[in-house]
C-alpha positions in Angstrom: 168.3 -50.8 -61.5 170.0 -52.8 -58.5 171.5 -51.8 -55.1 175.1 -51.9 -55.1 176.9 -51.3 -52.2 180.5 -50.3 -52.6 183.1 -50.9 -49.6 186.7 -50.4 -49.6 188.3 -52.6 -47.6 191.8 -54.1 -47.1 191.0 -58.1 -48.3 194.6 -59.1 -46.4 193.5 -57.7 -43.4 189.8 -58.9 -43.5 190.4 -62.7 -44.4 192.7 -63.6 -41.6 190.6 -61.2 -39.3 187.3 -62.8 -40.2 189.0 -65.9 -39.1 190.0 -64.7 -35.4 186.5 -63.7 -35.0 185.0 -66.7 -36.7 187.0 -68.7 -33.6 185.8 -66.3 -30.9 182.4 -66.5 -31.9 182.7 -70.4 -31.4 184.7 -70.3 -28.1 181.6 -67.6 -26.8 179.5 -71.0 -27.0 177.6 -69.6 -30.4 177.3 -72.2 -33.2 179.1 -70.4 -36.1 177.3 -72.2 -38.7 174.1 -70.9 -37.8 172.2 -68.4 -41.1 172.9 -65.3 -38.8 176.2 -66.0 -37.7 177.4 -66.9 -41.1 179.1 -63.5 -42.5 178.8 -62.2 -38.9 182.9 -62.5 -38.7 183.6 -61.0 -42.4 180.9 -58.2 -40.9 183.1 -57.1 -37.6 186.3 -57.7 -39.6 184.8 -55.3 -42.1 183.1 -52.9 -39.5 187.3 -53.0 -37.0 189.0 -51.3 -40.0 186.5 -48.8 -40.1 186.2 -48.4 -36.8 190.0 -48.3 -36.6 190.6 -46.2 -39.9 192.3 -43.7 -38.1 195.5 -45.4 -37.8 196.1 -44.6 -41.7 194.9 -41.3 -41.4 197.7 -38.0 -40.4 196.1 -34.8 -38.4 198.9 -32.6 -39.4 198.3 -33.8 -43.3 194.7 -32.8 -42.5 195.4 -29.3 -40.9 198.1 -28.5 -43.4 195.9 -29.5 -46.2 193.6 -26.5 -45.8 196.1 -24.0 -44.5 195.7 -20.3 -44.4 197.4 -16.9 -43.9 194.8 -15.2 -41.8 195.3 -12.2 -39.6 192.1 -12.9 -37.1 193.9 -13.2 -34.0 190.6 -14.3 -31.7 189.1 -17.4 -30.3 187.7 -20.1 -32.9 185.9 -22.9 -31.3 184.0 -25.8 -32.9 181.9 -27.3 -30.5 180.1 -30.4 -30.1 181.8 -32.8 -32.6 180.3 -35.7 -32.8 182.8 -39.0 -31.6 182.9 -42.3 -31.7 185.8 -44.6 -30.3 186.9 -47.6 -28.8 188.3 -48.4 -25.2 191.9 -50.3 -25.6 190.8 -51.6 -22.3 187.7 -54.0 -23.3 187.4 -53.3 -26.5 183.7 -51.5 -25.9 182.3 -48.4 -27.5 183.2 -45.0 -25.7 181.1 -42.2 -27.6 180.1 -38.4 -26.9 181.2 -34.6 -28.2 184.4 -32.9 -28.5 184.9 -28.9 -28.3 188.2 -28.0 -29.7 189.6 -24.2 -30.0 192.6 -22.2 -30.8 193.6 -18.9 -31.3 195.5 -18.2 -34.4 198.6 -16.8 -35.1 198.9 -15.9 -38.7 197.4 -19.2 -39.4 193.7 -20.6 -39.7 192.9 -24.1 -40.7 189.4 -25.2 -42.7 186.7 -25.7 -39.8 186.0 -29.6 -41.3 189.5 -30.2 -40.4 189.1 -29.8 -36.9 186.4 -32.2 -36.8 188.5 -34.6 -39.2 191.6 -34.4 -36.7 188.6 -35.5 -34.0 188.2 -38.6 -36.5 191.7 -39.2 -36.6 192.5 -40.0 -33.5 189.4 -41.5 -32.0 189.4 -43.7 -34.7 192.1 -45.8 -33.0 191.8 -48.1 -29.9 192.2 -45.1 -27.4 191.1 -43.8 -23.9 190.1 -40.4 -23.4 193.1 -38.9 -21.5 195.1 -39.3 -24.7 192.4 -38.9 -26.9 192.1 -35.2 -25.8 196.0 -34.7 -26.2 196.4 -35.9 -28.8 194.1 -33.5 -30.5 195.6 -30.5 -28.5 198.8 -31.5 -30.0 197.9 -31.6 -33.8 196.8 -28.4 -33.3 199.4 -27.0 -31.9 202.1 -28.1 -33.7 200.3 -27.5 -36.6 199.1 -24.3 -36.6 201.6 -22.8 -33.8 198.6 -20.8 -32.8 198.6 -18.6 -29.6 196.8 -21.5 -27.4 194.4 -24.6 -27.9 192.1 -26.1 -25.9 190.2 -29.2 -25.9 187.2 -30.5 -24.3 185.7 -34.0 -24.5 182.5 -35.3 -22.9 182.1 -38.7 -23.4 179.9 -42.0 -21.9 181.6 -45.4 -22.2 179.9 -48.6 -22.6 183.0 -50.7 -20.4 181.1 -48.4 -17.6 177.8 -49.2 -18.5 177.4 -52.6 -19.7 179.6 -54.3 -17.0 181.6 -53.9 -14.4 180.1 -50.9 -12.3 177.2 -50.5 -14.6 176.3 -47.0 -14.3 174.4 -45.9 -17.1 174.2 -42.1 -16.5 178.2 -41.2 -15.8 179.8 -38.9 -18.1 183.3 -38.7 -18.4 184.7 -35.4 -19.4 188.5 -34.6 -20.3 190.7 -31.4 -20.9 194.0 -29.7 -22.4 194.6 -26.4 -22.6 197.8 -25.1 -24.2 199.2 -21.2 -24.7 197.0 -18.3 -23.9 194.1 -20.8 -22.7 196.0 -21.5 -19.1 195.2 -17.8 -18.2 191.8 -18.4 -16.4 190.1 -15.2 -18.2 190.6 -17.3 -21.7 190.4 -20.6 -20.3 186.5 -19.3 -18.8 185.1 -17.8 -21.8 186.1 -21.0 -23.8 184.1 -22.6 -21.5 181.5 -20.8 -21.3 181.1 -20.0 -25.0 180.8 -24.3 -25.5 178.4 -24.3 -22.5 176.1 -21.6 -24.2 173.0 -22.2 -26.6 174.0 -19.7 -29.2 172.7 -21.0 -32.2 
């Protein structure tokens, strides 16, 4: 039996793409006909529209697509969600954890969904400031629960590989929505995603 690998890609989109990158490998001073350069530009055109998926994907589709009646009325948080994204600034890697919760009212939503909304939106060329809102706003408008909230902790490689080059700053992001502006709610949220309860 042989490997296969199976990709879905969008073949107008990679072509042209492949191209653009083929050039700015050349104009970097790289020869572009070298063995390990050769699919290098069908590669990052392949590797951008994952990276970028998001753009085709819809949080509230997500949330509404496991949708529940549900009378629990206290705080749900998923913590430390796993993201990956890219700076519109330089086009570098920014990468770390989000904590999102809410507070239903009437309404719960399927706990991958939460993570999937995560996906959705850092999928896209982004910063963090509207990365974090963005989420806070799915939610919301989604669900119309009693109050989100929304942490992300994040290092970015525009901070790390040039410029300033620090490689141990964290950046870290909030919104808080509804019943999570009271401090009482706002301070157990954080201190339930700062807590080793598992």
């Amino acid at each position: 039996m042989s490997y296969k690998k199976i990709e879905e890609y969008d073949e107008h989109v990679t072509g042209p793409l492949s191209e653009h990158y083929r050039s700015a490998i050349q104009l970097l001073g790289e020869d572009v006909n070298r063995e390990g350069l050769l699919k290098t530009p069908e590669r990052i055109a392949k590797a951008m529209q994952y990276i970028t998926g998001g753009y085709h994907m819809d949080a509230h589709q997500i949330l509404n697509s496991a949708k529940f009646h549900e009378s629990y009325n206290e705080m749900v948080i998923v913590k430390d969600i796993e993201l990956y994204s890219m700076c519109e600034h330089h086009m570098l890697p920014f990468f770390g954890k989000a904590h999102v919760a809410y507070i239903p009212n009437g309404w719960i939503t399927g706990l991958s969904k939460i993570a999937r909304v995560v996906d959705c939106y850092s999928r896209r060329l982004q910063v963090q400031e509207r990365l974090t809102r963005q989420i806070l706003d799915a939610v919301q408008e989604t669900l119309n629960p009693l109050g989100v909230a929304v942490v992300i902790e994040a290092k970015h490689l525009c901070m790390m590989m040039r410029g300033v080059s620090k490689q141990n700053s964290i950046t870290t992001t909030s919104a808080f929505s509804g019943q999570f502006e009271a401090n009482e709610t706002r301070s157990e949220f954080l201190r339930l995603i700062s807590a080793d309860l598992y």
